[in-house]
Biopython code that builds the backbone (N, CA, C, O; Angstrom):
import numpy as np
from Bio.PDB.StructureBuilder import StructureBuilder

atoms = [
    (1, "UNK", "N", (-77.038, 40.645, 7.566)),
    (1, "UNK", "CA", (-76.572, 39.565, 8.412)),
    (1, "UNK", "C", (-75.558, 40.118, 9.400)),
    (1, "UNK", "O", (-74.730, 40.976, 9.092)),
    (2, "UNK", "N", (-75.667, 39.604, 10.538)),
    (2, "UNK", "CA", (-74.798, 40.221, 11.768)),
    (2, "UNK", "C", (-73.204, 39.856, 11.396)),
    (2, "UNK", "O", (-73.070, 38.641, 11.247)),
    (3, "UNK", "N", (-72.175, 40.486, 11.241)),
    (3, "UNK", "CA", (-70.952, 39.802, 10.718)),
    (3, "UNK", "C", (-70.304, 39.014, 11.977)),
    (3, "UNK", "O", (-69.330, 38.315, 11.695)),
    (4, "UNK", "N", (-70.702, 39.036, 13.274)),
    (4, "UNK", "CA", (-70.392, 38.061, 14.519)),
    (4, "UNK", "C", (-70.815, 36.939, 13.868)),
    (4, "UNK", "O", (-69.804, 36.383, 13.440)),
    (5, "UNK", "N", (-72.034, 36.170, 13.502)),
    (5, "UNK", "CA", (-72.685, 35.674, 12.735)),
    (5, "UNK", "C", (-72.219, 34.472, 11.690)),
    (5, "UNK", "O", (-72.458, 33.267, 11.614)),
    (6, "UNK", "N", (-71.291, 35.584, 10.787)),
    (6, "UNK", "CA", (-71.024, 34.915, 9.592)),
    (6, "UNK", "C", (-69.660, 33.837, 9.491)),
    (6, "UNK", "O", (-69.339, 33.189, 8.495)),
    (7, "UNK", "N", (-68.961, 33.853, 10.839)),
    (7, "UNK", "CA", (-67.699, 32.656, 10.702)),
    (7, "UNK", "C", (-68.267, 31.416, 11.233)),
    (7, "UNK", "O", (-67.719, 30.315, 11.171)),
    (8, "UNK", "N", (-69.351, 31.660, 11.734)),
    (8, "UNK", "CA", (-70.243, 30.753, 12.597)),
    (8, "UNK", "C", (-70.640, 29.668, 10.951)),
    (8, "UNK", "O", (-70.032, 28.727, 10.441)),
    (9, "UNK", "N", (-71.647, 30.238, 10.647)),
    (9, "UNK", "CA", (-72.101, 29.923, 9.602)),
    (9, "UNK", "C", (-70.966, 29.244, 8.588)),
    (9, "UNK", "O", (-70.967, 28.019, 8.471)),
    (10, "UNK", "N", (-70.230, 29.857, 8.031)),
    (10, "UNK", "CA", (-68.783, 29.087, 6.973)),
    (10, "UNK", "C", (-68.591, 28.194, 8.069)),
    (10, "UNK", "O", (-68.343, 27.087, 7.591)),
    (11, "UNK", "N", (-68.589, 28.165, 9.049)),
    (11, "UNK", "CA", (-67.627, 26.796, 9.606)),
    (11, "UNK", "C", (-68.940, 25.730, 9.189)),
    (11, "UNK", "O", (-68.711, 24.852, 8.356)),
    (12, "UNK", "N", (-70.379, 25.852, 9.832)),
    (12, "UNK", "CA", (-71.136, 25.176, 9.926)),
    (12, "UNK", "C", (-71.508, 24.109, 8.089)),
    (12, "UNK", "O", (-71.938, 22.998, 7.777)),
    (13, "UNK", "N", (-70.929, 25.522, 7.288)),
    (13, "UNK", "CA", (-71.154, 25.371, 5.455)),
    (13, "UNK", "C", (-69.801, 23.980, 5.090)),
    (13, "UNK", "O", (-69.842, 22.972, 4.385)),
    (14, "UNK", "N", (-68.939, 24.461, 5.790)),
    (14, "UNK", "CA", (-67.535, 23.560, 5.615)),
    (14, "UNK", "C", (-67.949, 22.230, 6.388)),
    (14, "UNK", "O", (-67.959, 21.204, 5.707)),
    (15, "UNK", "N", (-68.271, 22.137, 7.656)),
    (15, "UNK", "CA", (-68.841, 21.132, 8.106)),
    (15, "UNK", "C", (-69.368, 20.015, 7.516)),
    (15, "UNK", "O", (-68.946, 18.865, 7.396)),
    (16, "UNK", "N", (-70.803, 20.810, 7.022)),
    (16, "UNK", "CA", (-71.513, 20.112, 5.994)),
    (16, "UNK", "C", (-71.013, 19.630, 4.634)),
    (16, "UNK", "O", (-71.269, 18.579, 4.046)),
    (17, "UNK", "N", (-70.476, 20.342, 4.386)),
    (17, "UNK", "CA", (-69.407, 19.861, 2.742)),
    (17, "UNK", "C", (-68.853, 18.483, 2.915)),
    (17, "UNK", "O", (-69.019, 17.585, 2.089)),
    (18, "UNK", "N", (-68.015, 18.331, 4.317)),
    (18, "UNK", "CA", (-66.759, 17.486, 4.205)),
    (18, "UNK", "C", (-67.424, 16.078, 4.056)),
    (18, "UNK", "O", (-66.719, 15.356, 3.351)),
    (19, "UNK", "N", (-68.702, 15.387, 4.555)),
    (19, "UNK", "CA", (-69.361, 14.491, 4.240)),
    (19, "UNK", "C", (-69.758, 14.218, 2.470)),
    (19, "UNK", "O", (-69.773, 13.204, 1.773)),
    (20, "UNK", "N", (-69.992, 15.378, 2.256)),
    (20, "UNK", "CA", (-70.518, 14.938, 0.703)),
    (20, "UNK", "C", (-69.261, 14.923, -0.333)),
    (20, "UNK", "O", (-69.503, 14.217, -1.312)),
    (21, "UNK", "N", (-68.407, 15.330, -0.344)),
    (21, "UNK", "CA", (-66.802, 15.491, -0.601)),
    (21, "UNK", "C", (-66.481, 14.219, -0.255)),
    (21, "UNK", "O", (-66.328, 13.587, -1.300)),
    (22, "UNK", "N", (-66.343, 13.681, 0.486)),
    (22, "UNK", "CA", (-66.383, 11.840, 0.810)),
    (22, "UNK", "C", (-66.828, 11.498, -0.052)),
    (22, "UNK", "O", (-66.168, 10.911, -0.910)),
    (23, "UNK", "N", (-68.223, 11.744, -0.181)),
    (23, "UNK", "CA", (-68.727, 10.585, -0.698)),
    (23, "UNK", "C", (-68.836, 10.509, -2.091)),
    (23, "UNK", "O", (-69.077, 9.508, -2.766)),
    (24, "UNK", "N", (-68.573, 12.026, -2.579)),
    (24, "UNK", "CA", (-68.500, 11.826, -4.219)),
    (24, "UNK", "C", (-66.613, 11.876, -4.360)),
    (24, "UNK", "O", (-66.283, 11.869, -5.546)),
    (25, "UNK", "N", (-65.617, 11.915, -3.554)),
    (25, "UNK", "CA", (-64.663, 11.068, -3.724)),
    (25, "UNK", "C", (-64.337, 9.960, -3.861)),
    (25, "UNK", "O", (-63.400, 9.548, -4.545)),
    (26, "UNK", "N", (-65.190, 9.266, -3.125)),
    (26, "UNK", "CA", (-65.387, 8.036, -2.844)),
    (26, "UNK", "C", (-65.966, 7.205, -4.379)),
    (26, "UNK", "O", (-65.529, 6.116, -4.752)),
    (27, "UNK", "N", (-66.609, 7.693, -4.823)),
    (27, "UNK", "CA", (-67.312, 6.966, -6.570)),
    (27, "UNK", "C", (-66.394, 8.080, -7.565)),
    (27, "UNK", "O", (-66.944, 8.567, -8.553)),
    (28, "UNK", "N", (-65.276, 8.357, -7.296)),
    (28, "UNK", "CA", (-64.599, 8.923, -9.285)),
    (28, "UNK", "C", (-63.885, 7.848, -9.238)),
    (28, "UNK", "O", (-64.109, 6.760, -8.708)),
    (29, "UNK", "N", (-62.762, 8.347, -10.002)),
    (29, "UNK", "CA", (-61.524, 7.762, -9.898)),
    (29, "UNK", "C", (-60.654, 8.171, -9.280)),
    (29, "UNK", "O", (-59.556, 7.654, -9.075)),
    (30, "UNK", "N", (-61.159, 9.367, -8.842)),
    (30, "UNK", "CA", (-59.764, 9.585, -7.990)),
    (30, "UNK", "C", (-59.870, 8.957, -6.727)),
    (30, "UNK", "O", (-58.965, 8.594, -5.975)),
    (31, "UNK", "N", (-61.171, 8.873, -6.587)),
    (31, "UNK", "CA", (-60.997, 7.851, -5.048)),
    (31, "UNK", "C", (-60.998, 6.451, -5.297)),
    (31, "UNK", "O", (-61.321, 5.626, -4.442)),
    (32, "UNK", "N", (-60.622, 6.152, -6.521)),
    (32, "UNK", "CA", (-59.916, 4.305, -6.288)),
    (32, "UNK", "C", (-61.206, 3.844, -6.774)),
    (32, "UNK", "O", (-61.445, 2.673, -6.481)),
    (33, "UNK", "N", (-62.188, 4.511, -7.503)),
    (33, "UNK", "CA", (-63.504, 3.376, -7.911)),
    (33, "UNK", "C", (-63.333, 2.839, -9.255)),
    (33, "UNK", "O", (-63.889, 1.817, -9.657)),
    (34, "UNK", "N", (-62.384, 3.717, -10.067)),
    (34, "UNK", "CA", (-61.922, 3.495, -11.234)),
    (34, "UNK", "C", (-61.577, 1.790, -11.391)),
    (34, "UNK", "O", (-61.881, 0.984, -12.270)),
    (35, "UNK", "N", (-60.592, 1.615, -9.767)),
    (35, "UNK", "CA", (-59.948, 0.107, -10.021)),
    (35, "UNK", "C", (-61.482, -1.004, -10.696)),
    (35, "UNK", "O", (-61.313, -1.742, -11.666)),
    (36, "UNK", "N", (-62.471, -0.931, -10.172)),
    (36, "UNK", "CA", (-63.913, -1.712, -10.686)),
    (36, "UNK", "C", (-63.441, -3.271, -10.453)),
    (36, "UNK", "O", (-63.541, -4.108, -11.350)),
    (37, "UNK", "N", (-63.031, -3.502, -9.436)),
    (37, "UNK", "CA", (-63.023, -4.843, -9.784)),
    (37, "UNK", "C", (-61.787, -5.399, -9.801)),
    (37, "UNK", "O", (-61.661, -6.390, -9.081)),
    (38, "UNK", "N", (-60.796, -5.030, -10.445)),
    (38, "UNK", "CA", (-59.438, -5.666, -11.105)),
    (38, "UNK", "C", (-58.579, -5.836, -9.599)),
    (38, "UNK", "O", (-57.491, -6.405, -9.683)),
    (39, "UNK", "N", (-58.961, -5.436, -8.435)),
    (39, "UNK", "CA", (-57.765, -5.636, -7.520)),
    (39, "UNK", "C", (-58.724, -6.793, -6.367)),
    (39, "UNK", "O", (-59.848, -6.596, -5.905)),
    (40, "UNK", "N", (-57.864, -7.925, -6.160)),
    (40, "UNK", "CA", (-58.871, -8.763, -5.072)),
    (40, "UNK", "C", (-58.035, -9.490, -4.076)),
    (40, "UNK", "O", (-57.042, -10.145, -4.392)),
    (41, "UNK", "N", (-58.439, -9.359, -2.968)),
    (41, "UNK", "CA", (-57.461, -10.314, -2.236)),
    (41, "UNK", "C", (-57.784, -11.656, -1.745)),
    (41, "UNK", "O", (-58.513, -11.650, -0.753)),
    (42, "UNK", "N", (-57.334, -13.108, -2.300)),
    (42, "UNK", "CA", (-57.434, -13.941, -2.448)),
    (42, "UNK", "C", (-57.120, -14.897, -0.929)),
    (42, "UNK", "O", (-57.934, -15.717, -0.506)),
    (43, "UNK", "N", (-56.177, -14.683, -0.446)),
    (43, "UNK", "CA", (-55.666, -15.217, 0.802)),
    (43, "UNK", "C", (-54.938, -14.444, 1.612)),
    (43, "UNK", "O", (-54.154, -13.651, 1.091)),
    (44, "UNK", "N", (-55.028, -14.505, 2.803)),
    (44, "UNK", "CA", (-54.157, -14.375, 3.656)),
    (44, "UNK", "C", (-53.566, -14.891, 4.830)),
    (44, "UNK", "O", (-54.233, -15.557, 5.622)),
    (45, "UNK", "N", (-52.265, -14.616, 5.025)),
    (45, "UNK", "CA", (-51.637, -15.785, 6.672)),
    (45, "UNK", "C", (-51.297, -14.700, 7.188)),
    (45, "UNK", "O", (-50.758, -13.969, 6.357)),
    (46, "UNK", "N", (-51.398, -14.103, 8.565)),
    (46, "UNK", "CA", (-50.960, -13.791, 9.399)),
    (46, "UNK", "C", (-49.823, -14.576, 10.080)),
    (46, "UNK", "O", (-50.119, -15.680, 10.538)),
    (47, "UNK", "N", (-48.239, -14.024, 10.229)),
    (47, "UNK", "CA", (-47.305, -14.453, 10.376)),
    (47, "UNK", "C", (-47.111, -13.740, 11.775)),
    (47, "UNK", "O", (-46.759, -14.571, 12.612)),
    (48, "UNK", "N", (-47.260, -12.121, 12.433)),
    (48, "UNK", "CA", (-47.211, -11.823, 13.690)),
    (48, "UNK", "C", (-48.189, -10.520, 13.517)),
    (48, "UNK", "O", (-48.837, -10.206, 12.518)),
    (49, "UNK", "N", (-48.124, -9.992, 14.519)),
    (49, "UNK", "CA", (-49.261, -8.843, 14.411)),
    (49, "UNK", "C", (-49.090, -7.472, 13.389)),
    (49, "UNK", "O", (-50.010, -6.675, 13.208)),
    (50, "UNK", "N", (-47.735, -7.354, 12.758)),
    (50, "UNK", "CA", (-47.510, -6.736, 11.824)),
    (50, "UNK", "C", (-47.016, -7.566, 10.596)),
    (50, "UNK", "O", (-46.955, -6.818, 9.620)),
    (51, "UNK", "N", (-46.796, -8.318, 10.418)),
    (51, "UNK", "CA", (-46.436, -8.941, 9.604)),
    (51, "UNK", "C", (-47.330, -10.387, 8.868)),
    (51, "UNK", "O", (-47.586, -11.348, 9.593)),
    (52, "UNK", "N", (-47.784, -10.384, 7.231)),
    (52, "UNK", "CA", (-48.622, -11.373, 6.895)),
    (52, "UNK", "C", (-47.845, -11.293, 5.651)),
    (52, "UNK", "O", (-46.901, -10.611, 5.253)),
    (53, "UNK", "N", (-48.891, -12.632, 4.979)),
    (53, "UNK", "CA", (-48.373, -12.919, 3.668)),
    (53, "UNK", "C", (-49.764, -12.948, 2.908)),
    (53, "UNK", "O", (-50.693, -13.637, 3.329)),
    (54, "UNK", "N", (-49.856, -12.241, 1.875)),
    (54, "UNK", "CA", (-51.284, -11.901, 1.014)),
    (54, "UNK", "C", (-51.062, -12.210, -0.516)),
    (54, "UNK", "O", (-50.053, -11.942, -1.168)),
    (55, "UNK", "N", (-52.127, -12.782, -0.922)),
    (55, "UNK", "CA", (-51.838, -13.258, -2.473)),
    (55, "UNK", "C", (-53.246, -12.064, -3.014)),
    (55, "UNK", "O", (-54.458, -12.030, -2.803)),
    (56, "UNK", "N", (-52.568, -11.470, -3.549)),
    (56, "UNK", "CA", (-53.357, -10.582, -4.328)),
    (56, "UNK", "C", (-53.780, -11.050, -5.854)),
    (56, "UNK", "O", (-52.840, -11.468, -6.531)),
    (57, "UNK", "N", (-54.692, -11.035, -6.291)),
    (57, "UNK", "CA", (-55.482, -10.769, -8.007)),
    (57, "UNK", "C", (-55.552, -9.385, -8.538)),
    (57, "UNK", "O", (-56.395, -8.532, -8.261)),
    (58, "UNK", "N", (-54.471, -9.285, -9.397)),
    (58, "UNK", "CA", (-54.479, -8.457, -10.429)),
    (58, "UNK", "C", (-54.558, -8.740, -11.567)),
    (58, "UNK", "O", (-54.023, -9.753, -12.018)),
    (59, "UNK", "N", (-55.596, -7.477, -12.652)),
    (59, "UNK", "CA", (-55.813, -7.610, -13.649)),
    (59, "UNK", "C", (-57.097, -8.246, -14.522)),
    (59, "UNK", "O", (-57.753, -8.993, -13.796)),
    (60, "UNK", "N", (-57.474, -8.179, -15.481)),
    (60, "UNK", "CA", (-58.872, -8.861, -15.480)),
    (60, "UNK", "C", (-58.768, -9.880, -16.729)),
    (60, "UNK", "O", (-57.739, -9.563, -17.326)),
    (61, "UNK", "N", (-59.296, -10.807, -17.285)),
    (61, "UNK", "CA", (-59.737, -11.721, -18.297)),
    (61, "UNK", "C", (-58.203, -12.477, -18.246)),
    (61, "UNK", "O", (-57.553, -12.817, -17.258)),
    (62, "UNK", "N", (-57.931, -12.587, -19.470)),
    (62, "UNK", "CA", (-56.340, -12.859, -19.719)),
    (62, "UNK", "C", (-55.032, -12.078, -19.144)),
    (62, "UNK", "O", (-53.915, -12.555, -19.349)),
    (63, "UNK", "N", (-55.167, -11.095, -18.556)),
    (63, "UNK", "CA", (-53.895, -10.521, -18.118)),
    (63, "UNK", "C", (-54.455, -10.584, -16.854)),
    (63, "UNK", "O", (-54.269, -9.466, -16.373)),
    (64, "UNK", "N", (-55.023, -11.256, -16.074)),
    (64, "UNK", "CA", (-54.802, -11.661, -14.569)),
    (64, "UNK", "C", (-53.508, -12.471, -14.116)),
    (64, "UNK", "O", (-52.809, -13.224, -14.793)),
    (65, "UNK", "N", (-53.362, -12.032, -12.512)),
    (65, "UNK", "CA", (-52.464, -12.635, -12.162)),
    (65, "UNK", "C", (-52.185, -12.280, -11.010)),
    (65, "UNK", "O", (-52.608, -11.253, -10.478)),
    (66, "UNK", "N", (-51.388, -13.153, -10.471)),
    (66, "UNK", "CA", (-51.509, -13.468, -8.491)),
    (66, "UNK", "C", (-50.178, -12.971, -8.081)),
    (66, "UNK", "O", (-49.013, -13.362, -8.151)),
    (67, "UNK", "N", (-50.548, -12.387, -7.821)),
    (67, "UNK", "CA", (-49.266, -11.903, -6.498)),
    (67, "UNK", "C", (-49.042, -12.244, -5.196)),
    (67, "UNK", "O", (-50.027, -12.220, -4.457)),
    (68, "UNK", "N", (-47.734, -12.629, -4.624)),
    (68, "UNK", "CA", (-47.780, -13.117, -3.357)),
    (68, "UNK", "C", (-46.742, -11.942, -2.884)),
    (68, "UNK", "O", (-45.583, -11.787, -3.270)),
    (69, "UNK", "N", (-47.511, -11.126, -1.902)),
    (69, "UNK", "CA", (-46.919, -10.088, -0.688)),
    (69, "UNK", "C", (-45.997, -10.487, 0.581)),
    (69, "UNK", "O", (-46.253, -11.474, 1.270)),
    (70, "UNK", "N", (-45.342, -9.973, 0.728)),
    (70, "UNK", "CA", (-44.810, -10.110, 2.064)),
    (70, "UNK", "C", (-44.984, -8.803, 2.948)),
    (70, "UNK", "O", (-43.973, -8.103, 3.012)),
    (71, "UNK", "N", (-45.957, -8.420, 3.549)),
    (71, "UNK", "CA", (-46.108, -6.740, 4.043)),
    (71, "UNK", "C", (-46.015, -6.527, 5.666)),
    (71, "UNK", "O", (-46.661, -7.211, 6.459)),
    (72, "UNK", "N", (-45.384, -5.792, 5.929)),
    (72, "UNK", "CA", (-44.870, -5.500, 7.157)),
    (72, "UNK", "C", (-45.213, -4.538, 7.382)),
    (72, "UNK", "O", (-46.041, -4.046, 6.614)),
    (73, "UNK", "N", (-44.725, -3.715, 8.632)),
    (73, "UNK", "CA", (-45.124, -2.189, 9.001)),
    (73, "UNK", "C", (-44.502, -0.974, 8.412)),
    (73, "UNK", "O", (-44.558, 0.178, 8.843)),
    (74, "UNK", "N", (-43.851, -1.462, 7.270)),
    (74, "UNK", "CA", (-42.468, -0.761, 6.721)),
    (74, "UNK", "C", (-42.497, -0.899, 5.240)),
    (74, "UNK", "O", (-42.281, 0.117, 4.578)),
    (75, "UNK", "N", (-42.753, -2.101, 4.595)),
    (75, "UNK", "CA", (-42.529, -1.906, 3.114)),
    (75, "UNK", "C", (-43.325, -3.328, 2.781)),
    (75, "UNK", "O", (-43.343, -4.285, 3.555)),
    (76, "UNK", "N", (-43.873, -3.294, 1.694)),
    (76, "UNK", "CA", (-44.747, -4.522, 1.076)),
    (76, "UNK", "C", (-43.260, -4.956, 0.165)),
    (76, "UNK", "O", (-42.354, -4.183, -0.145)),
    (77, "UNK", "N", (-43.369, -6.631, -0.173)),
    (77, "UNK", "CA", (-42.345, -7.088, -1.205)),
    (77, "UNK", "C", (-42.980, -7.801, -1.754)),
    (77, "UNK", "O", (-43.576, -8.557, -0.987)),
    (78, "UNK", "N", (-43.237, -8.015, -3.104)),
    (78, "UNK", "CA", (-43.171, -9.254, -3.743)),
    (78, "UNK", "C", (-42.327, -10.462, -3.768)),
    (78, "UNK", "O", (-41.269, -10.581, -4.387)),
    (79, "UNK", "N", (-42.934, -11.391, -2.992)),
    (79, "UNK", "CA", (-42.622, -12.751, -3.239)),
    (79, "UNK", "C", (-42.613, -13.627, -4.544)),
    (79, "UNK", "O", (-41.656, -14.357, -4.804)),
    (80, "UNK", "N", (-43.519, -13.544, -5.208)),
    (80, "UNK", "CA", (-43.657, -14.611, -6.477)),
    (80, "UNK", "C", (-44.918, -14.069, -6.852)),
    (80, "UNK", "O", (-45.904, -13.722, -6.202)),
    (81, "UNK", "N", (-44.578, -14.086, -8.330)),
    (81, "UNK", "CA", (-45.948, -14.124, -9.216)),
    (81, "UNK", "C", (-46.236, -15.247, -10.110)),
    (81, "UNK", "O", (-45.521, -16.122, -10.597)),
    (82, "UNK", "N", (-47.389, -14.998, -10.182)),
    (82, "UNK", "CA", (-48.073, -16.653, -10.470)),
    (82, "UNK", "C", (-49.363, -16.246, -11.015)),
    (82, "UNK", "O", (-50.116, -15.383, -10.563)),
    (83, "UNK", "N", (-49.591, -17.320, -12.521)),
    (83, "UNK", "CA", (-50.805, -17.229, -13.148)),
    (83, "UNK", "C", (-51.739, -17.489, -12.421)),
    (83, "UNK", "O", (-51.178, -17.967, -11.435)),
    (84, "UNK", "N", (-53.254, -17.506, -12.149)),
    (84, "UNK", "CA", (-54.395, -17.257, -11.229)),
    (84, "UNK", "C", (-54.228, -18.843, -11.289)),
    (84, "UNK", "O", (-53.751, -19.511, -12.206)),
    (85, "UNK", "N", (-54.876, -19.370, -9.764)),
    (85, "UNK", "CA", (-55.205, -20.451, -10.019)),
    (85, "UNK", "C", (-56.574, -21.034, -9.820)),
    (85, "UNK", "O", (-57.602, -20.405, -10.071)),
    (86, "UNK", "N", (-56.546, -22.289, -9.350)),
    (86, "UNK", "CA", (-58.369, -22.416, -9.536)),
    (86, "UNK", "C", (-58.681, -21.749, -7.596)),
    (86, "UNK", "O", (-57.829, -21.771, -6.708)),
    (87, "UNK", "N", (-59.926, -21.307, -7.482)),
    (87, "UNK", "CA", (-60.242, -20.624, -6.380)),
    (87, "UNK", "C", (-59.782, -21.335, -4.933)),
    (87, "UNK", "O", (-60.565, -21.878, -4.154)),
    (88, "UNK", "N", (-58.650, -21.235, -4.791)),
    (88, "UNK", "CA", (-58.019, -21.921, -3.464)),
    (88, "UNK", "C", (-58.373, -20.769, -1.873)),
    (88, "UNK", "O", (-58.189, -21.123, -0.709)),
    (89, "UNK", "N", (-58.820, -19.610, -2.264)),
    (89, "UNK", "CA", (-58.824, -18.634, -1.674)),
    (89, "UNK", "C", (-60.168, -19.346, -0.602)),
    (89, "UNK", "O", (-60.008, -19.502, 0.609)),
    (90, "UNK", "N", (-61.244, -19.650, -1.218)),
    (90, "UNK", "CA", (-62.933, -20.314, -0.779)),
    (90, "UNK", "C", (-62.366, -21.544, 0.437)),
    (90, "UNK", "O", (-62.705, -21.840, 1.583)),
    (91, "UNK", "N", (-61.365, -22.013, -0.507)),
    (91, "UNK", "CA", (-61.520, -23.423, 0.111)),
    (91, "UNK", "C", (-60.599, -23.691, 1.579)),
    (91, "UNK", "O", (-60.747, -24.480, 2.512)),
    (92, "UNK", "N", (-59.517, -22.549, 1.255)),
    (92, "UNK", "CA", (-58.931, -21.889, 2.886)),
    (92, "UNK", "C", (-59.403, -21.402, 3.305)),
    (92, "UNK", "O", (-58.800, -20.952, 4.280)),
    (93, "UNK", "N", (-60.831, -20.914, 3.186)),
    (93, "UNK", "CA", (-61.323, -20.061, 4.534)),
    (93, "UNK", "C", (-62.263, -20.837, 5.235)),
    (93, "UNK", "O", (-62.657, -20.638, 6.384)),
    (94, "UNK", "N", (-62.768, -22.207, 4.061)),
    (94, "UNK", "CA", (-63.650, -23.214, 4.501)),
    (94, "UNK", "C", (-62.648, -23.945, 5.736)),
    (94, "UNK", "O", (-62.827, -24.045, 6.950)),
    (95, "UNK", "N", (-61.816, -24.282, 5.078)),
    (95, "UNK", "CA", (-60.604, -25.441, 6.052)),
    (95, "UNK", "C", (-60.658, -25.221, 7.272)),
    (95, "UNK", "O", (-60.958, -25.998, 8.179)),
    (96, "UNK", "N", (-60.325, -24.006, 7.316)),
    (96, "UNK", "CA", (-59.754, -22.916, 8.672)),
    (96, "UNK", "C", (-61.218, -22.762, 9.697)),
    (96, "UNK", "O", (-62.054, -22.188, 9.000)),
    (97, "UNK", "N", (-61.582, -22.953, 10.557)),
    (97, "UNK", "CA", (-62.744, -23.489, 11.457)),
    (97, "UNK", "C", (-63.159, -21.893, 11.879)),
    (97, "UNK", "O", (-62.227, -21.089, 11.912)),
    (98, "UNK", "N", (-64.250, -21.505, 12.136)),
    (98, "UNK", "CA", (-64.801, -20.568, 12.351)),
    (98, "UNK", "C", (-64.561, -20.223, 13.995)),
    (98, "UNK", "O", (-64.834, -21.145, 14.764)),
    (99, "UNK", "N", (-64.207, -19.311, 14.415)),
    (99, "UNK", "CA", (-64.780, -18.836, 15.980)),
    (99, "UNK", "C", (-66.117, -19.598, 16.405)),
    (99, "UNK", "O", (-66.097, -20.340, 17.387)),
    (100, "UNK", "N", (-67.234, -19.417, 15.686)),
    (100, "UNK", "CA", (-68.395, -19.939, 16.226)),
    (100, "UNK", "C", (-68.092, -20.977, 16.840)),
    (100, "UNK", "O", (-68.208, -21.205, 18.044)),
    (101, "UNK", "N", (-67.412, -22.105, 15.432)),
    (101, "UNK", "CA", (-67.227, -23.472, 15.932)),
    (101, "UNK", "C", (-66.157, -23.930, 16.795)),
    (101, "UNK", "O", (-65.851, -25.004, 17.314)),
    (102, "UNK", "N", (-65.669, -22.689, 16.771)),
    (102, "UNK", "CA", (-64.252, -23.255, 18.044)),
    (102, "UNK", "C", (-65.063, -22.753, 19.219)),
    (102, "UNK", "O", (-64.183, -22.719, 20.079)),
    (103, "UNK", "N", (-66.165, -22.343, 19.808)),
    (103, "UNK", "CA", (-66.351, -21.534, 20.580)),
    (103, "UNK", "C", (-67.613, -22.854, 21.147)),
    (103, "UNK", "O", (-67.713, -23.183, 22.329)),
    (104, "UNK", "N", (-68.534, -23.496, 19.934)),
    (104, "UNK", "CA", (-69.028, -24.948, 20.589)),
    (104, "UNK", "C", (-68.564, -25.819, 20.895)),
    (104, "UNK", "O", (-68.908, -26.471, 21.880)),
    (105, "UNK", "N", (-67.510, -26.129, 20.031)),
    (105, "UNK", "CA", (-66.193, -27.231, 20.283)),
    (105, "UNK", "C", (-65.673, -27.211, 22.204)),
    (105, "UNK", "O", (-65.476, -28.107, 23.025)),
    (106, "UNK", "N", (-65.627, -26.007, 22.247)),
    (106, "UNK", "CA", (-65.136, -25.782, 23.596)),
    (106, "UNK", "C", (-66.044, -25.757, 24.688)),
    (106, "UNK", "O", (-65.875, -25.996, 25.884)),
    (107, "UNK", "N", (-66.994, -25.437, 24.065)),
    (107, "UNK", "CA", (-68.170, -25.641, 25.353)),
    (107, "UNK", "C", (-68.779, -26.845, 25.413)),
    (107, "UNK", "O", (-69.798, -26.978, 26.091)),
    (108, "UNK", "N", (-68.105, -28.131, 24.541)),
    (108, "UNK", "CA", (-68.563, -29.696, 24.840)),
    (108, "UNK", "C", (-70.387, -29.560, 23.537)),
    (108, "UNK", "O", (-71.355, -30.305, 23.689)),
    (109, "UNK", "N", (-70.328, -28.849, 22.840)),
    (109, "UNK", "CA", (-71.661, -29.097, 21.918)),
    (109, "UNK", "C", (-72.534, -27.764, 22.687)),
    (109, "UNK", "O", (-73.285, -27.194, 21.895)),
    (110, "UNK", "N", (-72.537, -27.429, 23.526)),
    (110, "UNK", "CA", (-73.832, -26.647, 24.037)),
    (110, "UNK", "C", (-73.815, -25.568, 23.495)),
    (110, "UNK", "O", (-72.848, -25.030, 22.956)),
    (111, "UNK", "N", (-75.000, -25.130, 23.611)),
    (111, "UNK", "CA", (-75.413, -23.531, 22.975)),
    (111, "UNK", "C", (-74.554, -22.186, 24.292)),
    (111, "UNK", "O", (-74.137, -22.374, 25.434)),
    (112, "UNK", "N", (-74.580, -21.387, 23.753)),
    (112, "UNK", "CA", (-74.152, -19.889, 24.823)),
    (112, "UNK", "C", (-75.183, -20.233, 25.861)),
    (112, "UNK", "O", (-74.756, -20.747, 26.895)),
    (113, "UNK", "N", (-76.325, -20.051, 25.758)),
    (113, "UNK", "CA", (-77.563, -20.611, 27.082)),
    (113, "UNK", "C", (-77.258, -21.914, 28.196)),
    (113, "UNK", "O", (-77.438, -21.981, 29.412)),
    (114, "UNK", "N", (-76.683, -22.966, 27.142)),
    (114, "UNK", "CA", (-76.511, -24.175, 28.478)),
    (114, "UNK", "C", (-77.234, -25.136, 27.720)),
    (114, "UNK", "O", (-76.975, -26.313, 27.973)),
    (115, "UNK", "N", (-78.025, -24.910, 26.905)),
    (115, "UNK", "CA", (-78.921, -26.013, 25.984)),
    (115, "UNK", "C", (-78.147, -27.247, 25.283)),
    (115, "UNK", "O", (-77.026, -26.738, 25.287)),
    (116, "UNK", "N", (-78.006, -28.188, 24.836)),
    (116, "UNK", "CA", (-77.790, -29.119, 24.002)),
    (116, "UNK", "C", (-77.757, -28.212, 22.189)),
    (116, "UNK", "O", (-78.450, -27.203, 22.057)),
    (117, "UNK", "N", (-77.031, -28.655, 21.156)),
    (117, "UNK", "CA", (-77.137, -28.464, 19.993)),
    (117, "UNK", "C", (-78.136, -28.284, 20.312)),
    (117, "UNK", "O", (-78.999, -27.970, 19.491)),
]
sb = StructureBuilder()
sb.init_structure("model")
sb.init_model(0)
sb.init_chain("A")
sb.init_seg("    ")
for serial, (resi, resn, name, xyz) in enumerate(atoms, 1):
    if name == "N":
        sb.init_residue(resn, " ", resi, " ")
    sb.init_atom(name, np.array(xyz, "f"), 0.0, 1.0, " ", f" {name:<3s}", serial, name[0])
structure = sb.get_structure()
């Protein structure tokens, strides 16, 4: 093999690695697949463009439990913890009106085309 050749090649070998290195990082535990489930995020309010408030689900069966975040660009805090409650997470995202529908709302009912519903 020409040794001009051969740094060519290791770069091209490293190249190729760094994708599959992803992706079997990505399924151990060391890349966070271990959690399976136990971490969920239930709600969130956006308060300004860095700053929200997030109720997290931790834990699984009987040792679940809700966390309320305060996270900024700087440090997450716990606000209050609180036993899980019944799925309030579904029913705020139902409440809260979709883009789509703010987007017919505003165009008087019509479709993007000009059509009627």
């Amino acid at each position: 093999m020409n040794t001009s050749l051969a740094p060519f090649l290791w770069f091209l070998a490293i190249l190729a690695l760094i994708p599959v290195v992803l992706w079997l990082l990505k399924r151990t535990p060391l890349g966070g697949a271990a959690l399976g489930g136990h971490l969920r995020t239930v709600a969130q309010l956006v308060i300004a463009p860095s700053q929200r408030i997030v109720i997290v689900e931790v834990g699984q069966g009987e040792d679940r439990r809700w966390l309320v975040l305060g996270i900024t660009g700087q440090q997450i805090r716990t606000l209050h913890e609180m036993p899980p409650q019944p799925d309030v997470g579904v029913a705020l995202q139902a409440a809260q009106p979709s883009f789509a529908n703010l987007l017919k709302r505003s165009l008087g009912g019509r479709n993007a085309d000009g059509t009627g519903v």
